[in-house]
C-alpha positions in Angstrom: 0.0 0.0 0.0 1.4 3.5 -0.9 1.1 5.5 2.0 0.6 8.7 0.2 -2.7 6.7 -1.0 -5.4 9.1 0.2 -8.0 6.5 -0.9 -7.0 4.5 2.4 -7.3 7.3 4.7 -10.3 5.7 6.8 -13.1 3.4 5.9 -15.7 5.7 4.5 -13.4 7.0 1.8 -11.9 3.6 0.8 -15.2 2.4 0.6 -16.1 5.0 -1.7 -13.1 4.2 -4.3 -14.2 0.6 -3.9 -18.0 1.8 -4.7 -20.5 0.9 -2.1 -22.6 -1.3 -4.6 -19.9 -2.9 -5.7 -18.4 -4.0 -2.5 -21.7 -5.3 -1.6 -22.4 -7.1 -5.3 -18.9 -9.0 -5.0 -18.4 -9.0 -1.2 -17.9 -13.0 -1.1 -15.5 -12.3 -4.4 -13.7 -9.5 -2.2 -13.7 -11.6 0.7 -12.2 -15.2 -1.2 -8.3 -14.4 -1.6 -8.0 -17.1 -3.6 -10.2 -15.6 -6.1 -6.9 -14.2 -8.4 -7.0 -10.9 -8.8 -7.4 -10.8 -12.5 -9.9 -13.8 -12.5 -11.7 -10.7 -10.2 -11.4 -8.1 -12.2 -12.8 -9.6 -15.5 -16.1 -10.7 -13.5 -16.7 -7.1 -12.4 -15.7 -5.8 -15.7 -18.4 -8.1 -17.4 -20.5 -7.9 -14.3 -20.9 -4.3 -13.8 -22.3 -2.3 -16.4 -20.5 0.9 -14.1 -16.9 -0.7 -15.2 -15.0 1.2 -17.5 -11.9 -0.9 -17.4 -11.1 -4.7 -17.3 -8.7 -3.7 -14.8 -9.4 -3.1 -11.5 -5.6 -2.6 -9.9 -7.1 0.0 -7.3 -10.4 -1.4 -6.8 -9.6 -4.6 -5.5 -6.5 -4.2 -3.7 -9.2 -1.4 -1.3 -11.7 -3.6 -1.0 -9.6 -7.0 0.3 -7.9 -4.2 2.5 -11.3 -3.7 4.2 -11.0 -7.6 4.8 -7.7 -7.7 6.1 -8.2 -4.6 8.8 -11.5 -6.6 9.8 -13.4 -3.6 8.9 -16.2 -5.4 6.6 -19.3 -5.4 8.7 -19.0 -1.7 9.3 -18.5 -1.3 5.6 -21.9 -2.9 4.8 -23.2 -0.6 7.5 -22.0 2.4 5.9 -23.3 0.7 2.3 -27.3 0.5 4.3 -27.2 4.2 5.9 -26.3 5.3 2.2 -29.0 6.8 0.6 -27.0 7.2 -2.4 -26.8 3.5 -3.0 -29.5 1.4 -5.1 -31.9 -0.3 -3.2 -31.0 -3.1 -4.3 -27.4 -3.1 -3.8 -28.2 -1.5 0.0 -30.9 -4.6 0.5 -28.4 -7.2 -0.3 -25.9 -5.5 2.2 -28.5 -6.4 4.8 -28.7 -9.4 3.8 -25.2 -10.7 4.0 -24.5 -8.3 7.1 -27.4 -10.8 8.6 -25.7 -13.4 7.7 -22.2 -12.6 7.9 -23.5 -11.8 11.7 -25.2 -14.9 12.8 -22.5 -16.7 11.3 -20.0 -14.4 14.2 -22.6 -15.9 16.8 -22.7 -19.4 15.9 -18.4 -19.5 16.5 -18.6 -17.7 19.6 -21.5 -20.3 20.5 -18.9 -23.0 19.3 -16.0 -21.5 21.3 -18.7 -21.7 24.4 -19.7 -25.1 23.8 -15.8 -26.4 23.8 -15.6 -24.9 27.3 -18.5 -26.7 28.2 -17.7 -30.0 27.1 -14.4 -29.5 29.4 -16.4 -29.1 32.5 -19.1 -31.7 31.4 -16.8 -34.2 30.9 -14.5 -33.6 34.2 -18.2 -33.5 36.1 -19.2 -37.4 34.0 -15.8 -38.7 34.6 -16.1 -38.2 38.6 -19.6 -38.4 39.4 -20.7 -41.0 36.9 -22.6 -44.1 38.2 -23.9 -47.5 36.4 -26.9 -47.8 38.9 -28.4 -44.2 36.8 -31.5 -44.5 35.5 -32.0 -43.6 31.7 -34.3 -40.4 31.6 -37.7 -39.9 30.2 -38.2 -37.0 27.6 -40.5 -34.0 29.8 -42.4 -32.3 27.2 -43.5 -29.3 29.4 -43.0 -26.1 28.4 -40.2 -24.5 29.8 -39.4 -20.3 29.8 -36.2 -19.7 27.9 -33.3 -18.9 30.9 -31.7 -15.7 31.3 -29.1 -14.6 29.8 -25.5 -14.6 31.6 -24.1 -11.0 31.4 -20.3 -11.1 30.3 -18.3 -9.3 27.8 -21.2 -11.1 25.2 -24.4 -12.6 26.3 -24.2 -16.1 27.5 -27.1 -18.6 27.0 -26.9 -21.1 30.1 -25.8 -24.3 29.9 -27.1 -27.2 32.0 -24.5 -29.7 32.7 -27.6 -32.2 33.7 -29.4 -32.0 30.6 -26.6 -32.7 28.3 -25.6 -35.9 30.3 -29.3 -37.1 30.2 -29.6 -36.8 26.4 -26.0 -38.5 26.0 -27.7 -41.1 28.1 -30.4 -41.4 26.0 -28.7 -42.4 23.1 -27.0 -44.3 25.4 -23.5 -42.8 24.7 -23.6 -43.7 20.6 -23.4 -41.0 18.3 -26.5 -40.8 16.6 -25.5 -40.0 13.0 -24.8 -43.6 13.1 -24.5 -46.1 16.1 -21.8 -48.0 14.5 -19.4 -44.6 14.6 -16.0 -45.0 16.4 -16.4 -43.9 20.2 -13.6 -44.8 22.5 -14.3 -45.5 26.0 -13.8 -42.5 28.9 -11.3 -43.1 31.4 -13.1 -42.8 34.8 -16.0 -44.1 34.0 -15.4 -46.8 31.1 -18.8 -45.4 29.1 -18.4 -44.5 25.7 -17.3 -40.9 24.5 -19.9 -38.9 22.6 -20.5 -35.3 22.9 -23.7 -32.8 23.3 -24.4 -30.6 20.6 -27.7 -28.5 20.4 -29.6 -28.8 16.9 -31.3 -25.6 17.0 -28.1 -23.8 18.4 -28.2 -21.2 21.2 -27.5 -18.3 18.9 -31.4 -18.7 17.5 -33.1 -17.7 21.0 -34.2 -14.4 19.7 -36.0 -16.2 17.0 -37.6 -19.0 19.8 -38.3 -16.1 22.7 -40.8 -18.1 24.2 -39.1 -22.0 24.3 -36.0 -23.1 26.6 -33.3 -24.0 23.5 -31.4 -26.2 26.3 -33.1 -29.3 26.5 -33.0 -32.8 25.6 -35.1 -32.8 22.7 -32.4 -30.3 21.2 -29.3 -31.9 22.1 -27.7 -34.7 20.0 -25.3 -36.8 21.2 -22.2 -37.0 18.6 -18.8 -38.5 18.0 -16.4 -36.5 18.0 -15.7 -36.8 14.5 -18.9 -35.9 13.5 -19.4 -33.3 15.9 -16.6 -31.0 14.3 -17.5 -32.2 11.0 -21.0 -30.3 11.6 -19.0 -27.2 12.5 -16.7 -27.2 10.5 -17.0 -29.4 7.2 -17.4 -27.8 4.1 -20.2 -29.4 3.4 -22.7 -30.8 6.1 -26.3 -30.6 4.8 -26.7 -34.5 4.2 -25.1 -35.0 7.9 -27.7 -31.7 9.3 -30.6 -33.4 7.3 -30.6 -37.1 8.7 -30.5 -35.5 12.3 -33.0 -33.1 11.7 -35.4 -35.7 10.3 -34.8 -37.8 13.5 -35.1 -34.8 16.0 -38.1 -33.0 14.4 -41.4 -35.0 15.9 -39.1 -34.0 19.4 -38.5 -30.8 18.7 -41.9 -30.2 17.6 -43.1 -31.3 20.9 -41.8 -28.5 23.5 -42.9 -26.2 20.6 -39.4 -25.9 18.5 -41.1 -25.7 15.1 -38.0 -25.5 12.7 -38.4 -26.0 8.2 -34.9 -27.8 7.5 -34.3 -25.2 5.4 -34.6 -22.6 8.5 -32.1 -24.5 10.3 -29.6 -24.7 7.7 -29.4 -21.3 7.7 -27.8 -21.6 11.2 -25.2 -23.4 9.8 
């Protein structure tokens, strides 16, 4: 970057030489560095009737610097508060800016849940008895809990519920029983870990339903556990345990198309 570059003298103005429709048009393009630059420039030549060159060299280099600062979600702010942008162009920033920001949630939810597990497995590994009865489902409603004030909202965790629906599928993974578990080492019961469907990121859209309770939490391996965060693709996985969970979640009022969860995802 030339530092004599005006252009990149704060966010609104390297926005600007970017073009606020056009960052939002190509943000995903912007955003993929191994998109080549050239490869780039010729779709938002063809792309964008605006384009009066088939090179972009100052375009692109601003808008992946947006990227690289971290500065992207305030940039599609700016594009949606800019009444000089299309409709259009300012509809589809708040559209990815919804998305770009669940998808924030869902890894700090992920980064919650891996502290979790630690804690639930020390508590399984100590307390853990073969005289415990396997739970019944309780269908009664249940308030959602509060949240826990910390630097971000916390959705509470009960350490209780998650071992009763890991009992319930009596420690398999249920993508598949036959899936590899290895056995714990103070207790001797299989491995699996708890992972809520509907995460805990989609309260606001379930105000009224607890989102921590059996009927939502699958118990994994831990193969496929990471593989549903983190595979590149995981609808066919997501899909077989949403057809087997959605009579359950159904009944504590969880009513969830799989194309709504997906989203999620």
């Amino acid at each position: 970057m030339n530092e004599k570059d005006t252009k990149y003298v704060d966010l609104n103005t390297t926005l600007s030489a970017v073009g606020k429709a056009v960052f939002a048009t190509f943000y995903y393009d912007f955003k993929d560095i191994s998109i080549p630059e050239d490869v780039l420039a010729h779709k938002i030549f063809t792309e964008n009737s605006a384009s009066r060159s088939d090179r972009q060299n100052f375009r692109i280099p601003r808008a992946r610097r947006i990227f690289q600062m971290g500065q992207e979600l305030d940039a599609l702010r700016i594009v949606i508060q800019s009444k000089r942008v299309a409709p259009k162009a300012r509809d589809l920033a708040k559209e990815i800016l919804n998305r770009e920001t669940l998808k924030n949630k869902y890894s700090q939810e992920r980064r919650e849940e891996q502290v979790f597990i630690q804690e639930l497995n020390k508590e399984m590994d100590c307390n853990f008895h073969d005289s415990q009865l396997v739970p019944q489902y309780n269908n009664t409603s249940k308030s959602p809990k509060s949240l826990i004030s910390n630097t971000t909202q916390i959705y509470p965790r009960d350490r209780k519920i998650s071992q009763n629906a890991l009992r319930m599928a009596n420690y398999l993974c249920e993508v598949n029983n036959d899936h590899f578990v290895f056995r714990r080492k103070g207790s001797g019961i299989n491995y699996t870990e708890p992972h809520h469907l509907i995460p805990l990121c989609a309260r606001l859209d379930f105000p009224d339903v607890d989102l921590d309770r059996e009927q939502n939490i699958i118990s994994l391996c831990s193969n496929c556990h990471n593989f549903l965060h983190y595979g590149a693709d995981n609808t066919e996985l997501l899909h077989i345990l949403y057809e087997q969970r959605k009579e359950l979640l159904a009944s504590i009022g969880l009513i969830i198309s799989f194309d709504e969860l997906k989203e999620y995802y």
